[in-house]
Backbone bond lengths (Angstrom), bond angles and torsions (degrees), N, CA, C in turn:
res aa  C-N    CA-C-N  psi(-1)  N-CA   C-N-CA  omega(-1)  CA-C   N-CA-C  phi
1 X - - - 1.447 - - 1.520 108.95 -
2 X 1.330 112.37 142.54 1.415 115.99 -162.97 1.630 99.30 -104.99
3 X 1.310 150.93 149.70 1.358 151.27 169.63 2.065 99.55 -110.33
4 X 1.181 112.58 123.92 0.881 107.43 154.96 1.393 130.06 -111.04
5 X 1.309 148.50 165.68 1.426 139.36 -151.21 1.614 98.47 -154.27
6 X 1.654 94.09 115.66 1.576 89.27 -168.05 1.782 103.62 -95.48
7 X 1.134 114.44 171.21 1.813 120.22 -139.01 1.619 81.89 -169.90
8 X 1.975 94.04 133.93 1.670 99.64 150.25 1.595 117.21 -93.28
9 X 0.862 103.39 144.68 1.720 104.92 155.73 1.348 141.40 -73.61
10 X 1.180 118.71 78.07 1.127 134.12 -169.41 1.924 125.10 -59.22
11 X 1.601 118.99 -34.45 0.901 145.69 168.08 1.582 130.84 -154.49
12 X 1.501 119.65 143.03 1.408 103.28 -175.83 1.454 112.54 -136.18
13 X 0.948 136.81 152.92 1.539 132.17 -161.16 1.585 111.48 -165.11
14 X 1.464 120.79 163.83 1.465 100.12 175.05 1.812 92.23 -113.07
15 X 1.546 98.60 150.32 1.649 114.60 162.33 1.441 91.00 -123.68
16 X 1.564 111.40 156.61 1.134 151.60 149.33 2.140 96.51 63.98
17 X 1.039 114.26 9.69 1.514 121.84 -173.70 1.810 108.70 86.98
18 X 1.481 107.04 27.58 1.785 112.67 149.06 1.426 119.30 -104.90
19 X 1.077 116.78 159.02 1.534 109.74 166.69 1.616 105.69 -87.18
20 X 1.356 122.11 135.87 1.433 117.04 171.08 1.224 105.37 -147.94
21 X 1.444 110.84 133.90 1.445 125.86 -175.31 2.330 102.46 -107.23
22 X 1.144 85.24 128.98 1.666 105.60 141.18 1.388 118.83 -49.22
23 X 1.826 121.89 109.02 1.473 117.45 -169.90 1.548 100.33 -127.82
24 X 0.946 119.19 126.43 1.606 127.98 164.12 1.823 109.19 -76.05
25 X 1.339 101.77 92.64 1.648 97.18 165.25 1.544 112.89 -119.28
26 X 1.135 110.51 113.35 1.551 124.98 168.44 1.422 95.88 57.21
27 X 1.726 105.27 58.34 1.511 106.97 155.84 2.299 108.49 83.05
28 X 0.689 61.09 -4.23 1.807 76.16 179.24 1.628 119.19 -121.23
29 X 1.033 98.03 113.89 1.999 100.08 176.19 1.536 119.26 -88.45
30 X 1.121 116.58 115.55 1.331 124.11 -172.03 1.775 112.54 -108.45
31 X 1.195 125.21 164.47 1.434 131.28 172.91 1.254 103.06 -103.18
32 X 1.375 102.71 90.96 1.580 106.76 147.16 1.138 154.54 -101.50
33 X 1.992 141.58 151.20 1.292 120.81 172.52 0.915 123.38 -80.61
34 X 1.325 129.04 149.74 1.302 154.28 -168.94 1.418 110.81 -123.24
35 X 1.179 123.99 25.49 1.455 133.17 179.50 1.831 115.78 -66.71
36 X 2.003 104.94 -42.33 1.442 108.04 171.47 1.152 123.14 -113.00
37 X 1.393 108.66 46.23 1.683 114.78 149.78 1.597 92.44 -149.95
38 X 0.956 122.51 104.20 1.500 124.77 -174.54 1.642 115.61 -94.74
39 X 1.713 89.77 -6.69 1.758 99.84 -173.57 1.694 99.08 -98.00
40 X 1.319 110.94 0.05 1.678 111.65 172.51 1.603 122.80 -53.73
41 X 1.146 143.28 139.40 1.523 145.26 174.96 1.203 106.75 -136.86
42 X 1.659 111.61 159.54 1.475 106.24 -172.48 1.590 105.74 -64.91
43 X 1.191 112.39 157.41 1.548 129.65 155.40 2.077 79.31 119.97
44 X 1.305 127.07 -30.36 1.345 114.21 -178.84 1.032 122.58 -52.24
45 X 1.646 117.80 144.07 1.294 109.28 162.64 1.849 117.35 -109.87
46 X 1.271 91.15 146.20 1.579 113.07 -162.50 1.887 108.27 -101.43
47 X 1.279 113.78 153.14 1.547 111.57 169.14 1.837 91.81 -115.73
48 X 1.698 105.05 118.30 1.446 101.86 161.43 1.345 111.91 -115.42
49 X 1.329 90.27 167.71 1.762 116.20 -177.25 1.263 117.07 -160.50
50 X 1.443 107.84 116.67 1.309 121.41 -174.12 1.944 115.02 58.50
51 X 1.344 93.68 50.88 1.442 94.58 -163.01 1.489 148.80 73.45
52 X 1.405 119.40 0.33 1.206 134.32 -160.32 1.374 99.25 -128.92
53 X 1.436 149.12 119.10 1.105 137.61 120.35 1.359 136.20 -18.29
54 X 1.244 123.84 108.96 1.300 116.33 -172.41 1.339 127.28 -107.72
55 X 1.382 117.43 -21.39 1.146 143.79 167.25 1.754 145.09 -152.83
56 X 1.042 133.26 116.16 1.670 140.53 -176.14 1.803 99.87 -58.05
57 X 1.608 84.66 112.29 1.519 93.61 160.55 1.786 121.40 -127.87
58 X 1.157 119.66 161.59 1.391 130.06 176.31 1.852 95.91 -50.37
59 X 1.919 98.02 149.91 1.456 115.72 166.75 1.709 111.09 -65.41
60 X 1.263 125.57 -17.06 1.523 139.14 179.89 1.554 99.32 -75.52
61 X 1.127 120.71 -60.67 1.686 130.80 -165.83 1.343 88.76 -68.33
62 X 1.355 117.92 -64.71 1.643 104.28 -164.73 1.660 119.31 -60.06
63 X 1.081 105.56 -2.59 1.770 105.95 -169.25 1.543 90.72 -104.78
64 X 1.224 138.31 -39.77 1.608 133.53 150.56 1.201 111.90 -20.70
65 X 1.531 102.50 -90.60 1.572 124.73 -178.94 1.477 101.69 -10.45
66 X 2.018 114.22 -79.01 1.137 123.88 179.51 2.027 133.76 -46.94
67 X 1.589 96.93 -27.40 1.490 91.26 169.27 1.702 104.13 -96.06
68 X 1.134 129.42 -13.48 1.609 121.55 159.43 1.408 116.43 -70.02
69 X 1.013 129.05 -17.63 1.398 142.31 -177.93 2.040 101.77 -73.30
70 X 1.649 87.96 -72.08 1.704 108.08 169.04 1.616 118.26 -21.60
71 X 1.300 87.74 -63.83 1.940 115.94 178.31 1.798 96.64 -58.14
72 X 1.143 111.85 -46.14 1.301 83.02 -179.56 1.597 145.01 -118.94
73 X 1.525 95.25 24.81 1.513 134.89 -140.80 2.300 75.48 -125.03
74 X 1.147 116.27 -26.11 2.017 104.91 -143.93 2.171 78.36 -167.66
75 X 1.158 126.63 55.70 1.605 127.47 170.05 1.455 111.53 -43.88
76 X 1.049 110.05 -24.94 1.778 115.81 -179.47 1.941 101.13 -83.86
77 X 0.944 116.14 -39.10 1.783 124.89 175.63 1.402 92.99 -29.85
78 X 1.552 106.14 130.36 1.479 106.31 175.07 1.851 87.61 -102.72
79 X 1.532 94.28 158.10 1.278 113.11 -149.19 1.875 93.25 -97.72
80 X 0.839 126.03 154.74 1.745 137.96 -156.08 1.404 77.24 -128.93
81 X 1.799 115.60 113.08 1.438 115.96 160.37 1.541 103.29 -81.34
């Protein structure tokens, strides 16, 4: 089973001849590739795994994702309707 971890894109740039964006996931900025969604821009939100962006999702889905994550990452977390 694969976990993906959805992240905004905060900035994107190329190193070494990849594209890699700056991702805010759950408060933490990480270096990620952006190689398989190439139509991504900042303000997107991304699902990563294992470093890679894999796919552009809605600001609605990703804020899900993150309180299903919460719930099951912290079971005592009271849940924010």
């Amino acid at each position: 089973m694969c976990l993906g971890v959805p992240g905004k894109i905060l900035k994107i740039e190329e190193v070494s001849g990849f594209r890699v964006g700056e991702v805010e996931m759950a408060g933490v900025v990480r270096q990620v590739n952006l190689d398989f969604v190439p139509e991504a821009k900042v303000g997107d939100f991304v699902l990563v795994h294992a470093g890679y962006a894999n796919s552009i999702i809605d600001e609605k889905e990703a804020q899900e994702t993150m309180e299903m994550l919460e719930v099951v990452t912290n079971p005592s977390a009271e849940r924010i309707p």
